[in-house]
N, C-alpha and C positions, 0 to 999 in steps of 0.2 A: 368503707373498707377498713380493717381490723389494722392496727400496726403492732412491728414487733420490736417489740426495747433489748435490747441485754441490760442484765442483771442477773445479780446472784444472789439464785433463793434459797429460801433457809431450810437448813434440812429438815425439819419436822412437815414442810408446806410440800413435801414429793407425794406426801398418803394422801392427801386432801383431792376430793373431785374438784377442776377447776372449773368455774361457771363460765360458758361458752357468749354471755353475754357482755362480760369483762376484754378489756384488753390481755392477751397472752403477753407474759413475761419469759424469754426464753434464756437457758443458763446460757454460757460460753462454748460448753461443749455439746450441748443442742445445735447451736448457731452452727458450729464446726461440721456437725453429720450432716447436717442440713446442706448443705453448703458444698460437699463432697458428691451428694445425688445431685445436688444442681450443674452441678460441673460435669456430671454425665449424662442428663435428659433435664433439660430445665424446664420440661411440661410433663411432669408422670401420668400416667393413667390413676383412677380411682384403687386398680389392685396393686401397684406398683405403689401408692403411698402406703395402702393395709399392711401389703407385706412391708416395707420398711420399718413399719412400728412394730410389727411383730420383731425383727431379727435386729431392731437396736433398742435394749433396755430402755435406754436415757430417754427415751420419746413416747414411754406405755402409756404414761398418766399425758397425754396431747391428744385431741378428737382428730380423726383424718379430716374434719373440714377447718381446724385451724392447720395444718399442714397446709391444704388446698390454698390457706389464706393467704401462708408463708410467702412459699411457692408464686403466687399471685404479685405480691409485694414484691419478691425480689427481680421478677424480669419485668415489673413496674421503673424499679428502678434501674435496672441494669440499662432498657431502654431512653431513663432518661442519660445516665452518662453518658452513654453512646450519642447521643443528640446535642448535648452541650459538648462534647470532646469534637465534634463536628462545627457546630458553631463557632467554637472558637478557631480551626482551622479556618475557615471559610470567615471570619473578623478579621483573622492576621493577615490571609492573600489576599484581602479588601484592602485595611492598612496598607499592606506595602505597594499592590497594584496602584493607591492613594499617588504613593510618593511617587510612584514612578510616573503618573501622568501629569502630574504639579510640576519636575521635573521637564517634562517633557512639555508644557505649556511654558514656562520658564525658557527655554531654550529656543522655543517658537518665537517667544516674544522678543529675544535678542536678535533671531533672525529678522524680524520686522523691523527692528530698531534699525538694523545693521540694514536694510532696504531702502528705508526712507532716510539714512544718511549719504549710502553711495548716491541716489536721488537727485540728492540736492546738490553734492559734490558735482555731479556729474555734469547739471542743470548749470550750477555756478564756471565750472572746465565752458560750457558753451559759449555763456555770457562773453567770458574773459578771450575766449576765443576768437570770437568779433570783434570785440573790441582791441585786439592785438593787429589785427588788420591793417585798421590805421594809425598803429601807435609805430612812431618809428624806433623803438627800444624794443619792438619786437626779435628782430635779429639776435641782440644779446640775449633775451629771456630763449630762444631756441635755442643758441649754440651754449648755454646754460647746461640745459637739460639734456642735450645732447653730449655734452663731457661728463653729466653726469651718468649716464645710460651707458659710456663707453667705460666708466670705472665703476661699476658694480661694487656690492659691498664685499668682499672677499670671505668664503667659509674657511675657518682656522681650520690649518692642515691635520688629517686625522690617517694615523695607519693602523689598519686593520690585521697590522700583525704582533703589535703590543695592546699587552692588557686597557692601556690608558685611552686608544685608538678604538676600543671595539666598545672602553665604557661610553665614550662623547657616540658614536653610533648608537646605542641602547637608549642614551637618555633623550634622544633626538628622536628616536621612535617612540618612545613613551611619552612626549611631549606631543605630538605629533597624533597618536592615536587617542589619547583622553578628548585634544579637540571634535577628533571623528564621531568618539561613545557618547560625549555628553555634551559636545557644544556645536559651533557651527562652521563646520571646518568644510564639509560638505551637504548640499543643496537636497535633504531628505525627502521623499516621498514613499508615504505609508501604502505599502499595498493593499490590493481590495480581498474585500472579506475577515483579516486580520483584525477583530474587533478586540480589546479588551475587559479582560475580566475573569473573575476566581479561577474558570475551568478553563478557561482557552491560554492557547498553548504561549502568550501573549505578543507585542504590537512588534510588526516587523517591518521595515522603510525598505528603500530603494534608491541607488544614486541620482541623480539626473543635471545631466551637462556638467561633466567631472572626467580628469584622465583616467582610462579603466575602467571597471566596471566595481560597484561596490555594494554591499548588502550590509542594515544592521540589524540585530532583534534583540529585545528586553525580554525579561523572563521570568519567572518566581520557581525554583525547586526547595527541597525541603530537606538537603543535602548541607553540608559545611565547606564554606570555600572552597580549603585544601582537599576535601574530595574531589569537589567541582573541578579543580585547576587538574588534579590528578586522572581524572577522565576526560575531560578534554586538550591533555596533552598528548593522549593516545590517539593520535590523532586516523590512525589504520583503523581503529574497533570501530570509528561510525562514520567517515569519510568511504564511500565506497566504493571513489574512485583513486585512492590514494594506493598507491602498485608496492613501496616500501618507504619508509622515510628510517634515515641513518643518523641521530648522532654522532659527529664525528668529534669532537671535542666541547668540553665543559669547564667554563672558569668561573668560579665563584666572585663578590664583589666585595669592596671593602664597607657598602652599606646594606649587606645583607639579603644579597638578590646574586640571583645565576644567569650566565650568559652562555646561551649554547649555538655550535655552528650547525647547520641542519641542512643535507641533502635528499630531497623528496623526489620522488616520481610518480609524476600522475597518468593513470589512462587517457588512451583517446576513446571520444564514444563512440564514434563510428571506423567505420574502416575506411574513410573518404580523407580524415586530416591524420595530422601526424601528431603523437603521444606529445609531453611538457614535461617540464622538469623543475625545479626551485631549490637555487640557493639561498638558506636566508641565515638570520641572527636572532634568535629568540630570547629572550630576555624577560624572565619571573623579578616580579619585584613587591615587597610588601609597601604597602601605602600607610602613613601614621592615623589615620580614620579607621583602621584597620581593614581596608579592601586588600585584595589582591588584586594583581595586574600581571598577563599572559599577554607581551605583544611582541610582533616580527616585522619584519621588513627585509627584501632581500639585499646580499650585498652585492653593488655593483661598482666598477673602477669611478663612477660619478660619485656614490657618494663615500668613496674612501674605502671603499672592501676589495676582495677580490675577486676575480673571477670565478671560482670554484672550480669542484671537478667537470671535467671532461666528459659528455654521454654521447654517443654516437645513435643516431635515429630519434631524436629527440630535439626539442625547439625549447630553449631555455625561455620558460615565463619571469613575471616582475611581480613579487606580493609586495606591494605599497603597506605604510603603518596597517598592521591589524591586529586584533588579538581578544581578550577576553577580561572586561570585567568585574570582578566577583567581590560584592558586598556584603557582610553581615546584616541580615535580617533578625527582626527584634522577636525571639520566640521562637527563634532558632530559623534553620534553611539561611535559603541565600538570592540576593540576586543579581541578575547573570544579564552584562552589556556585551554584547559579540557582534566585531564589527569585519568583516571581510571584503579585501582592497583588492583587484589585482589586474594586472596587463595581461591579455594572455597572447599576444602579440596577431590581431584577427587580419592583419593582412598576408598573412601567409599561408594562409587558406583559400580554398574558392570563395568568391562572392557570395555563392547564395548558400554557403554553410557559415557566412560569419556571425549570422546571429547567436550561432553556438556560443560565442566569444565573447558578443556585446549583448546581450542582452543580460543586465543588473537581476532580474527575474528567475533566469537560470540558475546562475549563480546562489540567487538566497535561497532557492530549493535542494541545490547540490551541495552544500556547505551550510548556509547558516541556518538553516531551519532545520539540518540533519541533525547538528552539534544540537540545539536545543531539545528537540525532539527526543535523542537520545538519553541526555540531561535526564528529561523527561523519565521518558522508560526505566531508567536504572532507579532513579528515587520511588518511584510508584512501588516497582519490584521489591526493594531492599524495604520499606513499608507496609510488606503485604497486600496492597489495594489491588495488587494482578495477580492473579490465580490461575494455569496452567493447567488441561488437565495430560490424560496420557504416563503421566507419569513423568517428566522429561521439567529438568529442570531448566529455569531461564536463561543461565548462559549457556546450556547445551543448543537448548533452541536459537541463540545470536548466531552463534557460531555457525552452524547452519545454512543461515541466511547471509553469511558472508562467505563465507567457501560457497553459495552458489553464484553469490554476484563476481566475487572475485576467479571463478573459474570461468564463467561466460567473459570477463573483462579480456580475461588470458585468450580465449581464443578468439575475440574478438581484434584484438591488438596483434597477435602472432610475434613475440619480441624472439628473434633471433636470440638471444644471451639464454633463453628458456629452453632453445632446441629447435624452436620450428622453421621450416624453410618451406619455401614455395615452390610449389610445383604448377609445369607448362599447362597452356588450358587447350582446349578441345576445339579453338578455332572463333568460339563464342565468347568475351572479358565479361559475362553478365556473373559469373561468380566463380569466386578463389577458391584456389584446395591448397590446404599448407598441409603437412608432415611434421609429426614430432616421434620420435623413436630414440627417445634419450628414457635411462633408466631411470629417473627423478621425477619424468611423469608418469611414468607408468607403473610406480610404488605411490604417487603424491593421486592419485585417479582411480587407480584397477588395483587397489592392493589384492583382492582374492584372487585376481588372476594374472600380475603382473610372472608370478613363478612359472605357469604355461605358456606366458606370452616371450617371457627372457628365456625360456629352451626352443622351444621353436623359434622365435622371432619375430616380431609385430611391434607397433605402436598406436597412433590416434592419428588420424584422422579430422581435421574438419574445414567443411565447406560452408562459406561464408558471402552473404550479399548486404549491399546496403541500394536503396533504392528514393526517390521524392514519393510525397502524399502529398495531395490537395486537398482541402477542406475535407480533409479524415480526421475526427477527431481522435487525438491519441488515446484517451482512456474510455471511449465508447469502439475500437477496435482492440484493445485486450483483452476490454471485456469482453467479449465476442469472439475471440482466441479462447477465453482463458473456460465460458460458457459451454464452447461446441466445438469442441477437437475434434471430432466426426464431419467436422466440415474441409480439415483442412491436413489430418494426420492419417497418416498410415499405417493398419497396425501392425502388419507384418514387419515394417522398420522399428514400430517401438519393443515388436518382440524380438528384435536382433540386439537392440539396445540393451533389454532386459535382459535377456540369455547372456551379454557379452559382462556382465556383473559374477555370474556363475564362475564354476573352476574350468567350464567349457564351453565353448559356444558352440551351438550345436549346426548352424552351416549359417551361408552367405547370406545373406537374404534375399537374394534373387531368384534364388530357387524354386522358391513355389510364390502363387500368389498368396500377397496378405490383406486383401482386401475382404479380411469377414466381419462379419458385423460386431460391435462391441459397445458397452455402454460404462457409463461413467461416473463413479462419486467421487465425490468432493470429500474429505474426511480431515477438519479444520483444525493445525496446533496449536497456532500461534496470531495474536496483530496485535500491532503498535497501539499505542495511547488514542491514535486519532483516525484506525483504521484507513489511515495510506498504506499501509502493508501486510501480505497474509503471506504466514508460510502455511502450508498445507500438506497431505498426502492424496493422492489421487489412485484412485482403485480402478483399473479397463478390464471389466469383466468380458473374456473375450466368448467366442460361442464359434467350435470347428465344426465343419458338416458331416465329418466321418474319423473316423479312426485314425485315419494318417494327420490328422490336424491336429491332435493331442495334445504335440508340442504348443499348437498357438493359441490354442484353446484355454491356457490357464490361465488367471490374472495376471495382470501387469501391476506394478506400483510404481507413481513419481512421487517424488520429492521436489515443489513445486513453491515457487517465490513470486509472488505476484504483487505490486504496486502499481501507482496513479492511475487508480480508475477512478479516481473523483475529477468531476468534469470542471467543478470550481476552480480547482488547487491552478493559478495563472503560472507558467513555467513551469511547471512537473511533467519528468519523463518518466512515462509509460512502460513497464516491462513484465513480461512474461518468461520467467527461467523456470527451467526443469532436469530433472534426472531422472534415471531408473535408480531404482534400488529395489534389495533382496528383502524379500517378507519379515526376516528378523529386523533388520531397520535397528540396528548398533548407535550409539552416538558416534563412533568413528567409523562410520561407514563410508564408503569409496564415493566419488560424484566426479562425474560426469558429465556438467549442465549444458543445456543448448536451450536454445531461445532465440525470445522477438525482443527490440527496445525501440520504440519510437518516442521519439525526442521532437517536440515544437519548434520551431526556426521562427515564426512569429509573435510577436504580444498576442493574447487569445482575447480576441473582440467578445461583447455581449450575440452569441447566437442563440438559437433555439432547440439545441441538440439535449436539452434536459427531461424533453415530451419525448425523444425519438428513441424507437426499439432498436431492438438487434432482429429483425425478421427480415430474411431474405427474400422468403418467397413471395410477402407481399412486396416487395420494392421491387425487385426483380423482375418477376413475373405477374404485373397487372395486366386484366384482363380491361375490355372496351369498359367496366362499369366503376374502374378506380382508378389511380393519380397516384404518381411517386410525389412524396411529403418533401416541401425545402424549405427553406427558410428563408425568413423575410426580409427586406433590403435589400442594396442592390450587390452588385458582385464583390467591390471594396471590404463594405463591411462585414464579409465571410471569408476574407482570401486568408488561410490559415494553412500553410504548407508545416510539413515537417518531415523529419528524416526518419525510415527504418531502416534498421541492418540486422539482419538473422547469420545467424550462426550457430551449425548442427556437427557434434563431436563424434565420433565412433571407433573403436577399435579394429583394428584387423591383424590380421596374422601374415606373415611375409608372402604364402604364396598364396592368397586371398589381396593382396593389397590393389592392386589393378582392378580387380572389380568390383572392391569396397568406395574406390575412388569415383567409380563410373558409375554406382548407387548413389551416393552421397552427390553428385553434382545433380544429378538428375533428380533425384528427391527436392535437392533445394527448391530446382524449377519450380518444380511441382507445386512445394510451399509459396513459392511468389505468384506464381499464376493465383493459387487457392485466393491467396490476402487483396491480388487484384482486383479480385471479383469480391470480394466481400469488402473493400475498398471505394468499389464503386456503388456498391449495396446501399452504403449508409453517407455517402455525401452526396449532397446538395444536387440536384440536378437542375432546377430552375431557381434562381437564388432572388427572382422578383416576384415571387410568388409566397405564401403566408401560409405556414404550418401551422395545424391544430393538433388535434387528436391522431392515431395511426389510425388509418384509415382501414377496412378488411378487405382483404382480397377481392379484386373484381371480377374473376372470372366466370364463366359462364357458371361451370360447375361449382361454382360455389354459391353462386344465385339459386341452381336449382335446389343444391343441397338445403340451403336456408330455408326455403319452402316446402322439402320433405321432412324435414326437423319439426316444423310446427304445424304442419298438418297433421302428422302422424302423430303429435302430443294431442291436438283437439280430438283426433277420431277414437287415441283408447281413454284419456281422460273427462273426456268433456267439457275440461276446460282449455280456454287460448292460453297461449305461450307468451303472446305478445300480443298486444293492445294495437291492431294496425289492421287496415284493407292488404286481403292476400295476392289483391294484384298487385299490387306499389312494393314491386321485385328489390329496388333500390331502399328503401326507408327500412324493409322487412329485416333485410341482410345488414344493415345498419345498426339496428335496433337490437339484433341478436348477437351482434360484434361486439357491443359495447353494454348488455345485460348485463347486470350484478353481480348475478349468481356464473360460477364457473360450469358453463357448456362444452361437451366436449363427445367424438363419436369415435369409436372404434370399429375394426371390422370382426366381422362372423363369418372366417374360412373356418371351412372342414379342416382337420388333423393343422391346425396351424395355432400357434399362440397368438390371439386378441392383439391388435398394435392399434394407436391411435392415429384417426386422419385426418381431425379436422378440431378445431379449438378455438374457441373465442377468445376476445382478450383478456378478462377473466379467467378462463382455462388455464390458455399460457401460462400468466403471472400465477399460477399457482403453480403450475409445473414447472416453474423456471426454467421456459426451454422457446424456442420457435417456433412456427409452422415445418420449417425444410429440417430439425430438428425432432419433431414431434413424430413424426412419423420411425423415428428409432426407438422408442421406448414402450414397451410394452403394459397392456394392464396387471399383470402380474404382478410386475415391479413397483407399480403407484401403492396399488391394496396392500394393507396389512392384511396377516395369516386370519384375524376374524371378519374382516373385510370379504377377502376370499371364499371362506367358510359362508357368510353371508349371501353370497352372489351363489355360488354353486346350488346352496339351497332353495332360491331365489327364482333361478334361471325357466323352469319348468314350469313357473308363474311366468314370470315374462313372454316366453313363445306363449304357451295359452291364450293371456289375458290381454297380452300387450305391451304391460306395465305393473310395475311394482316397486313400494315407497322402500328404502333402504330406513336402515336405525342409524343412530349417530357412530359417526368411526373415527380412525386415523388413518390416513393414507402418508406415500411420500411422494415428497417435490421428485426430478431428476436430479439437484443436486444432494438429495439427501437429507431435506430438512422437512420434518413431521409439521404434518397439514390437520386441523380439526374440523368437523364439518358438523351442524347440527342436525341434516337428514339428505336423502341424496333420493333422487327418483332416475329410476333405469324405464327405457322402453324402446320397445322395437321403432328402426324407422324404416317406414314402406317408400317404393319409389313410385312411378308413374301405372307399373303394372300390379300393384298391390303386393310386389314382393319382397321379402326380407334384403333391407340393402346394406344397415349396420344397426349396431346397438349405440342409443345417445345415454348420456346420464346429465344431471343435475344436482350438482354439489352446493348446496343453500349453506350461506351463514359462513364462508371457510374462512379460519384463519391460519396466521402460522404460530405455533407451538415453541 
């Protein structure tokens, strides 16, 4: 390959033909024009070099095949710095990951020390113990120890109302939490999965046998302390349970650190406990190694502070030393020790919601893996490595996702100080209705329609439950919410939702039925560094029967927040939030959200819910020739309860209120019965029995079906479908469940649109849909327009012949995402009387796009 020099040639050497055999010598302002196309197509075509030479002098006497060369050369090298500029990143996060595990061996090894010292101390306490027995000096060596146990060593008096009182508290926390972040102050256990290294999000512990509950995680971002500390002081942008936190006073230090007073309030997650709240002392301090240091601790009359303010409906928690880490990394970034401590006082709660409290796991999901995580995200972002598309820039999309969380928090909580009050129930406590009809929500919600709703009269609405799960895995039931809203929504409610976004809502929604059929995309913004979270838009293309349905008939749109569907993530809660919004979709557009949040109450044991679908209608409804799938061991090792609470918002207008109220409770029903049944859908029904594969539907009709499928491919092909004796009804239906290639049949009504009926596993997974699902989605909607085109021309072969081979296409999933197929074969399936029963096809080779 040719290389190219700068140098400056002499001017008489421009007339001269240069020999294409030679190395080209290019001037400076060659380099320069050159240089300017590469910046705008760094692979020209053959005309696109021609003409360049034509319309830049400085480049006449150059062949276009040393252009070609140039060209060649420089995304030769452009590729190599891109690869060492990579390298070296990935050398540096090696380095400091280095230190941080050497570290973190170092620290282990003290703990060891520190094991086999208590050990022997302890071993020797024995010895001495017996042998005091018969020592008659024993009496003195007790009432020794005993005066000394009665004078304690005294903590120096400290008041939390002068400066000198809140420093001895600050430097007591900081003393206090360094032993947490890097030594052995408490009994760490790393949790599983958490491996590290360059990409992963790095190693995160968990308390165990310690007062409270406490999480720590190490980290590597690519950020400068002082950022770091300055977003993670925010502590509302990635806490998303955090309702306000107040600054209430700030004293600076005479060694160069700030001490601030800080009242927070945090959400409750369900509607079953009561909200929390923390006083604490925060205290930023520079470290001469150049770290910084972010740590707090609340004040209490124990250790010298005050009480704080006063909150009514709220149960004051304890944040023990915690705070943040932050090291200069060599080559810039940083990293990040975050240790969170805290009481949340779990006996004031029911018994079988105090896992919420004690479990160390929860915690490092809702807190410390947030803060990292986030960390995360911002440094990525401000680095360009995450790309957006839509147009919609990355703090537009945060925001977002936190105006949904925090508006589902809001009406999951209902805090009186916000407006809401409760109203009497209907005889049945299975779920609340509260009222809000304060002007602040309904500017802070409905801005396009709060000026309709402040003349006439109205507010919000919403009806809320919380309910147990048993061995429901939370993130295999959202997703299955989050999959098949046709399973459990209604769309005449979600077109009241959406209408009530407009300047009018156009009636109750009781008024007519809304039960018409609609279908659903997925249309993706946004997810996190590690895909635990998507925000999305959701499109319900709705379909009215006549002319009066108009109204319901047009699409809907949500604005939809969806987390923990990874079934690994131990203590991550599960949520599903959504809103309507208006087709323009503003950055400050109005929200509304309502949702599902299920939350774990236990450690999540090793199950086998990794193999397991989201299909109803086989679990459901097996027939004498299949088996609901469980998993294996015995009932112990599955007992996974957890908590859901749903909560649905809505607008009404004062003399609609009464029967928005009497919707909205009744819908809720509706919603828990629906999650009941898909609740019992996918847990365990015999827990000593051993999961494999999903097993296909047993029923009759699908045995027979399986037999018209491949008969009718041997009778127009000539060749078998499958390699099996066509009596072994069982092996047959077996064998076609779990084929390669995506099988799947639709029906042949007259004047009706093709809908599919039946789909192998294969099928499914490419349609990313169910069986009790599948039957809502039309062939239309799968085909693309030459697809379509395809088939139409197709079709008059098929009835004739039997069968006919497709060319390669693209189709789509149901949720939207473009499918590649190398050839497809379509053929009629005949039944027992040799008549047309449906059309099957065969999608060979699909992938996703």
């Amino acid at each position: 390959m040719a290389l190219s020099m700068h140098h400056q040639k002499e001017p008489s050497s421009s007339s001269k033909q240069m020999d294409t055999s030679k190395y080209v010598r290019y001037t400076p302002e060659q380099v320069e024009a050159l240089e300017r196309v590469y910046t705008e197509c760094p692979k020209p075509s053959s005309l696109r070099r021609q003409q360049l030479i034509r319309e830049c002098p400085i480049l006449s006497n150059i062949e276009p095949k040393q252009i070609k060369v140039w060209f060649q050369n420089r995304r030769c090298r452009e590729k190599q710095r891109t690869e060492a500029s990579r390298l070296q990143t990935v050398n540096r996060k090696l380095t400091a990951m280095n230190k941080l595990l050497m570290e973190e061996n170092d620290r282990l090894q003290k703990q060891v020390s520190q094991f086999v010292y208590e050990n022997g101390y302890m071993k020797q306490q024995l010895h001495n113990a017996s042998a005091l027995t018969t020592d008659t000096s024993c009496e003195s060596v007790v009432s020794g120890q005993h005066q000394q146990q009665q004078n304690p060593t005294p903590h120096p008096p400290r008041d939390a109302n002068n400066p000198a009182g809140l420093l001895a508290i600050a430097e007591e926390t900081l003393t206090e939490f360094l032993a947490k972040a890097t030594g052995t102050a408490v009994d760490w256990v790393q949790m599983l999965g958490m491996k590290p290294g360059p990409d992963s999000i790095g190693t995160v512990a968990v308390s165990h046998n310690c007062s409270g509950v406490a999480a720590r995680a190490c980290g590597l971002v690519s950020l400068e302390p002082m950022k770091v500390a300055e977003i993670l002081k925010d502590r509302p942008s990635w806490f998303r349970d955090c309702r306000c936190l107040e600054i209430l006073s700030v004293l600076p230090t005479g060694n160069g650190g700030t001490i601030e007073l800080i009242y927070m309030q945090t959400y409750a997650p369900t509607t079953l406990v009561s909200a929390r709240d923390f006083w604490t002392l925060r205290y930023t301090m520079g470290l001469e190694d150049g770290s910084l240091v972010v740590c707090e601790r609340s004040l209490t009359p124990s250790n010298g502070g005050s009480s704080g303010p006063p909150a009514p409906n709220f149960v004051r928690a304890e944040m023990l030393p915690s705070g943040y880490l932050i090291r200069p990394c060599e080559g810039g970034g940083s990293i990040i020790h975050i240790v969170d401590h805290v009481n949340l006082d779990a006996w004031s709660v029911p018994e079988v919601l105090r896992p919420l409290y004690e479990s160390p796991k929860i915690l490092a999901q809702k807190m410390t893996l947030a803060a990292l995580r986030y960390i995360r995200q911002i440094s990525q972002e401000m680095s360009g490595e995450i790309r957006y598309g839509g147009g919609r820039q990355p703090a537009v999309l945060r925001t977002f996702s936190q105006r949904l969380c925090r508006g589902f928090n809001d009406a999951v909580n209902g805090f009186t100080d916000d407006g809401w009050s409760l109203m009497g129930s209907d005889g049945v406590e299975d779920v609340t209705i509260a009222i809000n009809s304060s002007p602040s929500k309904l500017l802070g919600s409905q801005g396009h329609s709060s000026t309709m709703l402040s003349t006439v009269g109205g507010g919000v609405v919403c009806a809320k439950a919380s309910m147990l799960l048993k061995n429901v895995p939370p993130a295999l039931l959202v997703r299955f919410l989050r999959e098949h809203r046709s399973e459990w929504a209604d769309y005449g409610v979600d077109a009241y939702s959406a209408a009530s976004m407009k300047a009018g809502p156009y009636s109750f929604p009781g008024a007519r039925s809304g039960n018409f059929p609609s279908s659903q995309v997925i249309l993706p913004l946004a997810h996190t560094v590690e895909h635990e979270e998507f925000l999305e838009v959701i499109r319900l293309e709705g379909h009215g029967y006549s002319q009066d349905d108009a109204v319901l008939s047009r699409d809907i749109y949500l604005l939809q927040l969806c987390s923990g569907v990874d079934e690994n993530a131990v203590g991550a809660c599960a949520q599903l939030v959504f809103a309507p919004i208006d087709e323009s979709f503003v950055d400050d557009a109005p929200l509304l959200p309502s949702g599902f949040r299920i939350i774990p109450l236990d450690p999540k044991t090793d199950g086998c819910t990794a193999n397991r679908t989201l299909d109803l209608a086989s679990t459901l409804e097996v027939g004498p020739g299949g088996s609901r799938p469980s998993c294996g061991g015995t009932l112990n090792s599955y007992e996974l309860r957890s908590v859901l609470t749903i909560a649905f918002q809505f607008t009404y207008e004062n003399h609609f209120r009464d029967n928005v109220v009497a919707m909205a409770r009744q819908y809720v029903r509706s919603v828990v019965g629906s999650v009941q049944r898909v609740a019992m859908a996918i847990a365990p029904s015999q827990p000593g029995s051993h999961v494999g594969q999903k097993t296909p539907p047993g029923s009759p009709e699908a045995l027979t079906l399986a037999r018209w499928i491949c008969r009718s491919y041997r009778f127009h092909t000539g060749v078998e479908l499958l390699q099996i004796d066509p009596q072994a009804s069982d092996s047959l239906l077996k064998l076609l469940w779990h084929h390669s290639d995506a099988i799947m049949c639709c029906s042949m009504k007259a004047n009706a649109s093709p809908v599919f009926t039946f789909a192998n596993q294969a099928g499914l997974d490419m349609l990313e849909t169910t069986l009790v699902a599948l039957q809502d989605i039309m062939l239309d909607k799968v085909l693309d327009e030459a697809g379509r085109k395809v088939l139409c021309s197709e079709f008059s072969k098929i009835m004739q012949q039997g069968f006919s081979q497709l060319p390669a296409g693209i189709c789509m999933s149901s949720m939207g995402r473009p499918v590649s197929y190398d050839q497809a074969i379509a053929w009629k399936v005949l039944n027992e009387e040799d008549t047309n029963h449906c059309l099957a096809f065969m999608f060979m080779n699909w992938s996703f796009v």
